[in-house]
C-alpha positions in Angstrom: 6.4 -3.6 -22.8 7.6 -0.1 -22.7 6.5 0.3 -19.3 8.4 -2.6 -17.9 11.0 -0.6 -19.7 10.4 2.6 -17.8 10.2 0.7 -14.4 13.5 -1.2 -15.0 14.8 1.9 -15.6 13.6 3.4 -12.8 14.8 0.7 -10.5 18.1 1.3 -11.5 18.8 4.9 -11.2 17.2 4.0 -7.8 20.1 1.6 -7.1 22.6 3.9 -8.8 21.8 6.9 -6.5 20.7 4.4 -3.7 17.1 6.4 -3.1 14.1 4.4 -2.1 12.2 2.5 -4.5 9.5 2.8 -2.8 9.3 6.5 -3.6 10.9 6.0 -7.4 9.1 3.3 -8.5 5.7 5.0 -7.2 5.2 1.7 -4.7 2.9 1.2 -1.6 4.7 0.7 1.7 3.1 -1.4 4.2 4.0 -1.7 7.9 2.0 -4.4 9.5 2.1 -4.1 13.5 1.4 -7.1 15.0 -2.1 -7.9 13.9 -3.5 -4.7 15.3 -1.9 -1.9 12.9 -1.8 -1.5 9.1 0.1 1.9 7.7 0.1 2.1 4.3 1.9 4.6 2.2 1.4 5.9 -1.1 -1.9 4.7 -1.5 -4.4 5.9 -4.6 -7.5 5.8 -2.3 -10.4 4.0 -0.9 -12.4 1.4 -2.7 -14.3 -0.3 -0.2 -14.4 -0.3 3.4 -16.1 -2.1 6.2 -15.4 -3.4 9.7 -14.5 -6.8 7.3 -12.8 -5.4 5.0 -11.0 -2.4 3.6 -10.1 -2.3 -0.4 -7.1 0.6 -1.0 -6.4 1.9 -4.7 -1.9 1.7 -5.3 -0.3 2.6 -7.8 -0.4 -1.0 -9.8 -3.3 -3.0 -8.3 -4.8 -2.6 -5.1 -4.0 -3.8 -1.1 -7.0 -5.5 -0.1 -7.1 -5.8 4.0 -9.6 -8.4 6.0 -10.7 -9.0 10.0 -12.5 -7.5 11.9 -13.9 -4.6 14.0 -11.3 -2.4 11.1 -11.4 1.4 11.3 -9.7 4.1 9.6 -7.7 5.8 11.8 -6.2 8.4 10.2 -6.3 9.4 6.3 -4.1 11.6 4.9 -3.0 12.5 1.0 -0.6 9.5 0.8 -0.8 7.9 4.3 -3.4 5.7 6.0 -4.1 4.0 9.2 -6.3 0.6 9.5 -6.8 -0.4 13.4 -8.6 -3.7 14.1 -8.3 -7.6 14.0 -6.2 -7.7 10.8 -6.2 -11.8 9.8 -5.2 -11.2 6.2 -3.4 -8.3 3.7 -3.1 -9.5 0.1 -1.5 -7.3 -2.6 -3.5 -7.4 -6.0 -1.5 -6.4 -9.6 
């Protein structure tokens, strides 16, 4: 309970001061390009990874990412890069 109090909170001093909730509300960010391209921000870390699939740690749950012939392309503190066949991303609590 208290820390759907804390995110409510947090959602609306993002609204108030009109900042990103993404970044105040500690939430992934995923831009999907085409079916060729995941980047995904403010991610935790890897969990799994294959040419199948890839498993990413967020915040609150995981982003789990499936097709084929994946790769990590690039890997950085809070940014990474998935290049393949993406058929499927599914967001996990």
């Amino acid at each position: 309970m208290k820390k759907k109090k804390s995110v409510a909170l947090k959602d609306l001093l993002a609204e108030f001061f009109e900042l990103p909730k993404d970044i105040m509300l500690d939430l992934p960010r995923l831009v999907l390009i085409g079916n060729l391209q995941l980047i995904l921000e403010n991610h935790r870390g890897i969990i799994e990874y294959s040419n199948e699939k890839v498993r990413i740690a967020v915040s609150n749950g995981e982003v789990i990412v499936k097709g084929s012939k994946l790769q990590i392309r690039g890997l950085f503190t809070d940014e990474l890069s998935i290049e393949g066949y993406i058929e499927t991303v599914k967001y996990e609590d």
